[in-house]
Backbone bond lengths (Angstrom), bond angles and torsions (degrees), N, CA, C in turn:
res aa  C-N    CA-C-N  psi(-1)  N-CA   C-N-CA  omega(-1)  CA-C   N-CA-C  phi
1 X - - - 1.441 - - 1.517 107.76 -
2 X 1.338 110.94 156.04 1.874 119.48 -170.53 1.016 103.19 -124.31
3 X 1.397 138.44 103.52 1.511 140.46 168.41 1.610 85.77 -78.77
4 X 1.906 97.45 169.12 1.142 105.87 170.35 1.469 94.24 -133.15
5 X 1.570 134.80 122.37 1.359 125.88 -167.73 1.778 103.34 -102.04
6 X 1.328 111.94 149.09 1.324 129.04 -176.43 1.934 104.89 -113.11
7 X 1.049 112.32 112.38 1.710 102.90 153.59 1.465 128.62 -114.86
8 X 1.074 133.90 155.82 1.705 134.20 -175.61 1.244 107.03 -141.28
9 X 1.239 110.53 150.73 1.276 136.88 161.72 1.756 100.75 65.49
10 X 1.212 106.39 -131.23 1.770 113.95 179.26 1.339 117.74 -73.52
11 X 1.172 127.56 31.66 1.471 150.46 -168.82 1.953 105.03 -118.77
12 X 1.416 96.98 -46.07 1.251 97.64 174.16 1.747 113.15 -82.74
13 X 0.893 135.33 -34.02 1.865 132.40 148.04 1.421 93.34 -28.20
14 X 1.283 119.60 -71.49 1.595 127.50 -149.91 1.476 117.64 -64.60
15 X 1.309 99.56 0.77 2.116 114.58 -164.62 1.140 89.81 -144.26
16 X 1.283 146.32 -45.20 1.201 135.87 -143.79 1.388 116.94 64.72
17 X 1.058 160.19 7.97 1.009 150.14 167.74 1.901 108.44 -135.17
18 X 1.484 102.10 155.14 1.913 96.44 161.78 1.349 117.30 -115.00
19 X 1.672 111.09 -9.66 1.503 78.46 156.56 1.831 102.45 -157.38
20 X 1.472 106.99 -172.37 1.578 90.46 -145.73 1.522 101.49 -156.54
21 X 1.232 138.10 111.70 1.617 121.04 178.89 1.445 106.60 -102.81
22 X 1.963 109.13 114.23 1.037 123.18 -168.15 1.740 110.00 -93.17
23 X 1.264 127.85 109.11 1.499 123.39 171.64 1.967 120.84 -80.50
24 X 0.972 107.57 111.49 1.634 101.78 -167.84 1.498 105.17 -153.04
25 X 1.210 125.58 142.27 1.697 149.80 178.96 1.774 91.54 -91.80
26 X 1.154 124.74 -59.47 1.397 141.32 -143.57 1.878 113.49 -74.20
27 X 1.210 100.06 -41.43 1.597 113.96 176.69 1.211 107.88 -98.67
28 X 1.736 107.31 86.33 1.224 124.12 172.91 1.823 108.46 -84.96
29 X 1.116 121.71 5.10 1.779 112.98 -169.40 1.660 96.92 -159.89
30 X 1.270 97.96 154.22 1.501 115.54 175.67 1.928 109.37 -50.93
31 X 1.476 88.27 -48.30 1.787 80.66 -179.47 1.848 113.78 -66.36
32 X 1.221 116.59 -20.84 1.615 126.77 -171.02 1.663 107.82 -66.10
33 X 2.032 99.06 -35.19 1.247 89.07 -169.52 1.414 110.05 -105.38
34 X 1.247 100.37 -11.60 1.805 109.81 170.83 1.526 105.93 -54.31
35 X 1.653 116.79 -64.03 1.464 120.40 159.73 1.437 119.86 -19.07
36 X 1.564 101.62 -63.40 2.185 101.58 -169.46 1.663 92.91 -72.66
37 X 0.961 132.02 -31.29 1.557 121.25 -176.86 1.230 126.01 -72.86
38 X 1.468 121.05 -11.98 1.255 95.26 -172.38 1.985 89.48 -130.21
39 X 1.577 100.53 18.52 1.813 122.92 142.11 1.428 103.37 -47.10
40 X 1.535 101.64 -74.79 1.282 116.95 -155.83 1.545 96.53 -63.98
41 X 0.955 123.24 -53.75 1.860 134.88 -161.33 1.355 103.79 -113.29
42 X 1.041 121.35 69.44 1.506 124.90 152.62 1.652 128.19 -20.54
43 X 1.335 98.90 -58.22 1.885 96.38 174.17 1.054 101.08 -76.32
44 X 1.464 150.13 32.02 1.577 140.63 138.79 1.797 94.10 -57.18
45 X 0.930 107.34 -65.93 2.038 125.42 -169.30 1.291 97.18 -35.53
46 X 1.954 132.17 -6.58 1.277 106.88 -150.38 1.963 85.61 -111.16
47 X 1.257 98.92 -14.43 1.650 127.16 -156.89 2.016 97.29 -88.60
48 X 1.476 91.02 145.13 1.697 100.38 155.47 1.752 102.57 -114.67
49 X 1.143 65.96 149.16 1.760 76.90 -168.05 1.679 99.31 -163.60
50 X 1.585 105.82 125.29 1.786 119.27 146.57 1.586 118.68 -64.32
51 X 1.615 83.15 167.27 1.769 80.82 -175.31 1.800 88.85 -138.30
52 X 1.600 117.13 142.06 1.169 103.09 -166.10 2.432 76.20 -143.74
53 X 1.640 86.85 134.74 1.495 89.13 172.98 1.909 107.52 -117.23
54 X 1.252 100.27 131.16 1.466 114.71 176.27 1.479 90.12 44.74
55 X 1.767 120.08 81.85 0.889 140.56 -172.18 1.828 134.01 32.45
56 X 1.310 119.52 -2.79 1.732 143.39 -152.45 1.689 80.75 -111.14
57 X 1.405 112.49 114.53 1.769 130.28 143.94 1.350 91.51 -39.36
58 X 1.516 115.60 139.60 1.545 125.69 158.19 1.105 103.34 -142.28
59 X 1.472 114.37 -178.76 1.509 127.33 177.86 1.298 102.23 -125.23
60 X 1.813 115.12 165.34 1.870 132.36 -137.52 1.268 75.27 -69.42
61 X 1.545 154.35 -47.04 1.590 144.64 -171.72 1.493 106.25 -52.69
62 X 1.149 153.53 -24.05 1.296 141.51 -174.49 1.117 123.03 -69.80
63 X 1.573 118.66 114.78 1.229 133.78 -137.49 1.857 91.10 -89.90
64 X 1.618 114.64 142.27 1.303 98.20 176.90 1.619 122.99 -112.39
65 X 1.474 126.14 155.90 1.299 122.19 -158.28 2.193 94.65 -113.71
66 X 1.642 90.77 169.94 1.709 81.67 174.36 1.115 105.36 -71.15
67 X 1.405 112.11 158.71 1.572 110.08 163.41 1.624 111.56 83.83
68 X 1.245 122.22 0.49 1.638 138.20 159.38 1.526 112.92 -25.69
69 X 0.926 123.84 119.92 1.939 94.47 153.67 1.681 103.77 -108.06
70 X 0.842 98.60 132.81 1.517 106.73 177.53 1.468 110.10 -120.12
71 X 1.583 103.84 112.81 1.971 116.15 157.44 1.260 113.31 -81.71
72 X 1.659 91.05 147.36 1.842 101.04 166.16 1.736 87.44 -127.77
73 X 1.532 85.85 115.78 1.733 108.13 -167.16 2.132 101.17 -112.62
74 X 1.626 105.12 114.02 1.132 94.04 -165.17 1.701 90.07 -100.18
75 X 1.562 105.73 -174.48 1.887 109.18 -137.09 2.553 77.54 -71.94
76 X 0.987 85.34 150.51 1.773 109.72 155.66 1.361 142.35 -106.49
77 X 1.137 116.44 130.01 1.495 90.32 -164.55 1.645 111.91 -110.43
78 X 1.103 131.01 -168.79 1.334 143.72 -130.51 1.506 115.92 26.62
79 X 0.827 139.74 58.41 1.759 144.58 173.52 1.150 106.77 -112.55
């Protein structure tokens, strides 16, 4: 399966990159890949941050499909 990952704002400092095409069998759910990501990228752990797939806020249960795009959207302000 091919996620396509999105980062914003102080998320991209924290990864270095904003965006990213991830190939993986293993990260079947938002919480699986939240886990390997912030493996790889430690100062994610330091960050609050939403996670929104093919534009829809979800929660760490949202199961993921190929072809996903998944953001890690950190907080914004005036809303």
């Amino acid at each position: 399966m091919k996620l396509n990952l999105l980062f914003f704002g102080s998320l991209v400092d924290a990864t270095g990159i904003q965006k990213r095409e991830l190939s993986t069998d293993s990260l079947i759910d938002v919480s699986l890949l939240n886990e390997y990501l912030q493996s790889v990228f430690p100062l994610l752990k330091k960050h609050k941050y939403k996670i929104a797939v093919n534009q829809k806020m979800v929660e760490n249960e949202q199961e993921l499909q190929d072809g996903d795009e998944v953001a890690f959207l950190p907080p914004f302000a005036g809303g």
